[in-house]
C-alpha positions in Angstrom: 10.9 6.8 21.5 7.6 8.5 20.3 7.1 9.1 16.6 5.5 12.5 16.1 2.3 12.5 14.4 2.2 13.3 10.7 -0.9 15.1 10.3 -3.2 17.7 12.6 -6.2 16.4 13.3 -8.0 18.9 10.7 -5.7 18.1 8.3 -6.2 14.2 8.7 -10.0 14.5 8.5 -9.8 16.4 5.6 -8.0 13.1 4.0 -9.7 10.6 4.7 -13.3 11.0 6.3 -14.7 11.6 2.4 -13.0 8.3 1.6 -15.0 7.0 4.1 -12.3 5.7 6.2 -12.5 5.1 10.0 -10.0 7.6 12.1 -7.7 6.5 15.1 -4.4 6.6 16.6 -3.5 3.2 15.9 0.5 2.1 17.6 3.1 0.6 15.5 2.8 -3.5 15.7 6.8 -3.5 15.4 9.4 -0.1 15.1 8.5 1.6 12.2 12.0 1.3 10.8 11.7 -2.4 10.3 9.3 -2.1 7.4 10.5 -4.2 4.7 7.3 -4.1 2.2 5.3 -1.5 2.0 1.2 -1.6 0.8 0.3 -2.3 -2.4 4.2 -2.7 -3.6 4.7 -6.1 -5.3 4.9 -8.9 -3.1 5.0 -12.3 -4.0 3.1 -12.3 -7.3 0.3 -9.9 -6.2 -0.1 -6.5 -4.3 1.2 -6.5 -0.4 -2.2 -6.3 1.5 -0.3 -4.5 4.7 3.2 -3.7 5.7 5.5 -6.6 6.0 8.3 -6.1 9.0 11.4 -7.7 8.9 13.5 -9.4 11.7 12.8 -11.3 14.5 10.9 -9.5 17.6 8.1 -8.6 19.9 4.7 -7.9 17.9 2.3 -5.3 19.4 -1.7 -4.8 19.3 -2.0 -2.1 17.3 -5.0 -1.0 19.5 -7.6 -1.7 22.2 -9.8 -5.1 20.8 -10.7 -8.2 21.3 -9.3 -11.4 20.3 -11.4 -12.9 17.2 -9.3 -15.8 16.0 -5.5 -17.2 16.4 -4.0 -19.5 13.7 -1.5 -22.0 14.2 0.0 -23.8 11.9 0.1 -27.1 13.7 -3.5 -26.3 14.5 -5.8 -29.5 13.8 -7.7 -27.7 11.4 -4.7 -26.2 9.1 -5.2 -28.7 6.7 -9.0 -27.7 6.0 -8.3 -24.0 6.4 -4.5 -23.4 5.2 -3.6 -19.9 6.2 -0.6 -18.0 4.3 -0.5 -15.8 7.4 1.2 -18.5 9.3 0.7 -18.6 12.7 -1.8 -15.4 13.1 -4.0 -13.4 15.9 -6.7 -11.6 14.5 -8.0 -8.6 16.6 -11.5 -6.9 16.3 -11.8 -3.1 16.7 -14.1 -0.1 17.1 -15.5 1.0 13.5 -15.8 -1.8 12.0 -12.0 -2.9 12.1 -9.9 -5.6 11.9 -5.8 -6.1 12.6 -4.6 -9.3 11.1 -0.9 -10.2 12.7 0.4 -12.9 10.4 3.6 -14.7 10.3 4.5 -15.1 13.7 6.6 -17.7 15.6 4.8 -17.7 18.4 1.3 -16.6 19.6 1.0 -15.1 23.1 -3.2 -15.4 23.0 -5.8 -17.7 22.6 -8.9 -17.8 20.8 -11.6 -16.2 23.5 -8.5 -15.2 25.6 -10.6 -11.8 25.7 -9.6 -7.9 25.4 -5.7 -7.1 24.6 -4.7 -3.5 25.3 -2.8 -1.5 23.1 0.6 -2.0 23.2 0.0 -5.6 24.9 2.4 -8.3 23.6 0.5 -10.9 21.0 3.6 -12.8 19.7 7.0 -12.7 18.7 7.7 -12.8 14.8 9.1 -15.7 12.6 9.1 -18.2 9.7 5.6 -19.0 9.6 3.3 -18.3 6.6 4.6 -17.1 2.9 7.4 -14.9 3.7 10.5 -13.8 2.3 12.9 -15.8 3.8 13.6 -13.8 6.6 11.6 -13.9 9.8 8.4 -11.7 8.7 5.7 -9.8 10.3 2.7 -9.3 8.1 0.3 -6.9 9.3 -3.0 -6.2 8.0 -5.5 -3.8 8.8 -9.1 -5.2 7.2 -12.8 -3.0 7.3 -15.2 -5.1 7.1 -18.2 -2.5 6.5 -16.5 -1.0 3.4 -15.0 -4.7 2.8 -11.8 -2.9 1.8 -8.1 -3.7 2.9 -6.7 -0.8 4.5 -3.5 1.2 3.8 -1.8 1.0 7.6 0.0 4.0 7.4 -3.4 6.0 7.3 -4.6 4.8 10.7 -0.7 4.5 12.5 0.4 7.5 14.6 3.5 8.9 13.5 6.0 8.6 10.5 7.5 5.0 8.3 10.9 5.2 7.8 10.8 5.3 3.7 12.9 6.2 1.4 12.0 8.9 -0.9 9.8 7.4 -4.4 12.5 8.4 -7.2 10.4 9.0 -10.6 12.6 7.8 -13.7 12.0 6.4 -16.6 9.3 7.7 -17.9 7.6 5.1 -20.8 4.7 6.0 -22.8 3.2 2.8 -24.3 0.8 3.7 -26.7 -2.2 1.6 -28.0 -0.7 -0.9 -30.1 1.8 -1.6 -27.4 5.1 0.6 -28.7 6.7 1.8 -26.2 8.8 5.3 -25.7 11.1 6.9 -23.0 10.2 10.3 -22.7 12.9 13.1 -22.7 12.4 16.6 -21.8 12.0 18.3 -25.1 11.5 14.9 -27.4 9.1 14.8 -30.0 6.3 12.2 -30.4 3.3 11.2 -32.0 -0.1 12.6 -30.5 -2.6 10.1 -29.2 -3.2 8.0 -26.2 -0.6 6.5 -24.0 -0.5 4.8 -20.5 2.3 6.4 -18.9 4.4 4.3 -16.3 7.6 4.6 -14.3 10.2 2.2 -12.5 8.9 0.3 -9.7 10.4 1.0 -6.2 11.9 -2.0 -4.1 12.1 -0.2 -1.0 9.2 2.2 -1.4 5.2 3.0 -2.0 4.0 6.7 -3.4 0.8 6.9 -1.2 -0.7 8.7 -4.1 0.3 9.3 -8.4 -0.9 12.2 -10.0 -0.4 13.4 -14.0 -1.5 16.6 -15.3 -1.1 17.4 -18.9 -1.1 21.0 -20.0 -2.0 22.0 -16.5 -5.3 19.8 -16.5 -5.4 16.4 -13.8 -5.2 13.3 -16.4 -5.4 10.4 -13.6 -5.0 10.3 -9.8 -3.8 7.2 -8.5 -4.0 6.3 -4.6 -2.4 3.6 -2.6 -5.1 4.1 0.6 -7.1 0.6 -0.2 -7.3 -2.5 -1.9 -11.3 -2.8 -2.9 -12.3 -6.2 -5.0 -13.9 -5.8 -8.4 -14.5 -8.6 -10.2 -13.0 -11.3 -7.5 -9.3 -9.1 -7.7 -7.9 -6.5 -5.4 -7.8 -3.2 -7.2 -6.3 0.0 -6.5 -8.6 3.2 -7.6 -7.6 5.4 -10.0 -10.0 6.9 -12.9 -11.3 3.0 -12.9 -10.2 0.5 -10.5 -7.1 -1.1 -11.5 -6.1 -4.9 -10.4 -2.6 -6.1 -9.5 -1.7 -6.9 -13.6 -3.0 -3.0 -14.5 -0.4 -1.3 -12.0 2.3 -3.8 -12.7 1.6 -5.2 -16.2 5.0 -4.3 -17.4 7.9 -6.0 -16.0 9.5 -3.7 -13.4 7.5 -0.7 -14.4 4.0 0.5 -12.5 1.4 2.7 -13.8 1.2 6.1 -14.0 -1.6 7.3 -15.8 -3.7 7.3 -19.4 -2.9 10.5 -21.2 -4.1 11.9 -24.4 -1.5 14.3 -26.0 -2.4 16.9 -28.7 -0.4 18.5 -31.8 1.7 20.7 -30.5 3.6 21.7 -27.1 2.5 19.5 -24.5 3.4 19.8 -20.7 3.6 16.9 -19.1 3.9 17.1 -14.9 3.9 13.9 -13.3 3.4 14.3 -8.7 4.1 11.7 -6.4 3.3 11.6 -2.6 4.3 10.0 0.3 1.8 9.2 3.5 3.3 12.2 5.0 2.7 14.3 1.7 6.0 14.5 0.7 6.6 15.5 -3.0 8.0 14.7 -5.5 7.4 15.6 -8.8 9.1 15.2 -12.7 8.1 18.0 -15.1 8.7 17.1 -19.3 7.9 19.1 -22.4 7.2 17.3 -25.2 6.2 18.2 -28.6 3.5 16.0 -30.3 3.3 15.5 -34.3 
C-alpha cells in the first residue's frame, strides 16, 4: 500500500532547498517498516550513513538511474578494493545523486547493465558486508556535488515507521567534566555545560533544539553527514564528529548552554522527519 506523503510541496521546499539539498520523490528500497537503524544513530562504532533494513527480501531502485558499479564479494578484485557494503549496486541519479544498495545476497544487475526503473528489482538482501547479524539492507543516498551523505528520509516519499524519540535524562556536564541530572526546579551552579540525553535504540530525532530563557542555545540536525577534518560530522553551532554526539557512553548531545544567576528556563525540542514534537521543559535555578 501507498505511504502518504509527509510534506506539501511548499512546505518541503521550504526545508530543504536553503540546505541546498536536491528534491525528488524517491520509493522506498524495502517497506518502510523494516527499518532497523536509522541515520546518524550509532552503528557499529561510528554514525549509520543510511537506513539499515532488516530481514530477508526483494530490494528496490529507489529511482530512475543508471547502473554505475556492482560489488561482489567473490569479485576478483575484492581483495584490492574490500567493500563493507558486501555485495552492492550502486545507481547514479539526476542532481548530482547517488543510491548505494549494500549488503545484499544477491545482485540482479551488472556493471553497464544500463538504466533500472524505479521500482525495478536490483537484488534480494542478506549476509554480506558488516551487518548485524541478521540479513541487512544498507541503503545510502550519497551527493556528490555537495560531497555530503544524505539523510534518506528527506528524499523518500511517505512516512518511516519510528517510534517516538523519548527525552530523559537530562545531564549537564560542565567544563571540568562533573556531571548532573537535571530536575525540574534543582539548583546548580551557573556556567557552561554541554547538555545531553539517552540515546535511542530504535529511533533518530531528525533535528535537537535547546533554548534557554526563551533564546535558541544550539540547533542540531540529522539531514547530512559532511567531512571536516577526514570525519563525518553532523552540523550544529560547529560541526560535530561521531565522538562529539556520542562521547558519553549511551548518552548523545544536546547542546552547549550558558546558564546565569538566577531562574533559568531550560526547553529542550526534538523532531522527527515528519515534524513531530517532542519537547522537555525544566526550571532550574543557578547559584
Amino acid at each position: 500500500m501507498k505511504k502518504r506523503r509527509i510534506f506539501s510541496t511548499g512546505a518541503f521546499c521550504a526545508l530543504f532547498i536553503g540546505a541546498g539539498i536536491p528534491l525528488c520523490a524517491f520509493g522506498w528500497p524495502r517497506l518502510a517498516d523494516t527499518v532497523a537503524v536509522f541515520f546518524a544513530q550509532k552503528y557499529g562504532g561510528t554514525f549509520n550513513r543510511g537506513l539499515v533494513f532488516n530481514d530477508p527480501a526483494e530490494v528496490a531502485a529507489a529511482e530512475d538511474g543508471q547502473v554505475l558499479i556492482t560489488i561482489r564479494e567473490d569479485g576478483a578484485d575484492n581483495g584490492l578494493f574490500p567493500s563493507t557494503l558486501g555485495n552492492a549496486v550502486i545507481l547514479s541519479h539526476k542532481d548530482h545523486i547517488l543510491t548505494v544498495y549494500g549488503g545484499l545476497e544477491k545482485n540482479s544487475v551488472d556493471d553497464g547493465s544500463g538504466h533500472a526503473d524505479k521500482a525495478a528489482a536490483i537484488g534480494i538482501s542478506g549476509y554480506s558486508g558488516w551487518g548485524t547479524g541478521r540479513q541487512s539492507l544498507q541503503f545510502q543516498v550519497i551527493d556528490t556535488k555537495i560531497k555530503a551523505v544524505i539523510n534518506p528520509l528527506i528524499l523518500i516519499e511517505g512516512d518511516a515507521a519510528a517510534k517516538k524519540f523519548v527525552i530523559k535524562n537530562v545531564t549537564a556536564v560542565s567544563k571540568n567534566g562533573n556531571k548532573t541530572v537535571l530536575s525540574n526546579g534543582m539548583s546548580i551552579a551557573a556556567g557552561t555545560y554541554v547538555l545531553y540525553t539517552d540515546a535511542s535504540e530504535i529511533t533518530m530525532p531528525y533535528t535537537t533544539s535547546v533554548s534557554v530563557n526563551g533564546t535558541l542555545a544550539e540547533k542540531t540536525d540529522y539531514t547530512a553527514l559532511k567531512t571536516a577534518q577526514e570525519k563525518l560530522c553532523v552540523q550544529g553551532s560547529a560541526q560535530y564528529d561521531f565522538s562529539a554526539i556520542y562521547s558519553d557512553k549511551g548518552a548523545m548531545r544536546l547542546a552547549e548552554i550558558l546558564l546565569v544567576r538566577g531562574k533559568n528556563t531550560l526547553d529542550i525540542s526534538v523532531q522527527d522527519i515528519g515534524l513531530h514534537e517532542t519537547s522537555f521543559h525544566l526550571t532550574l535555578n543557578a547559584f
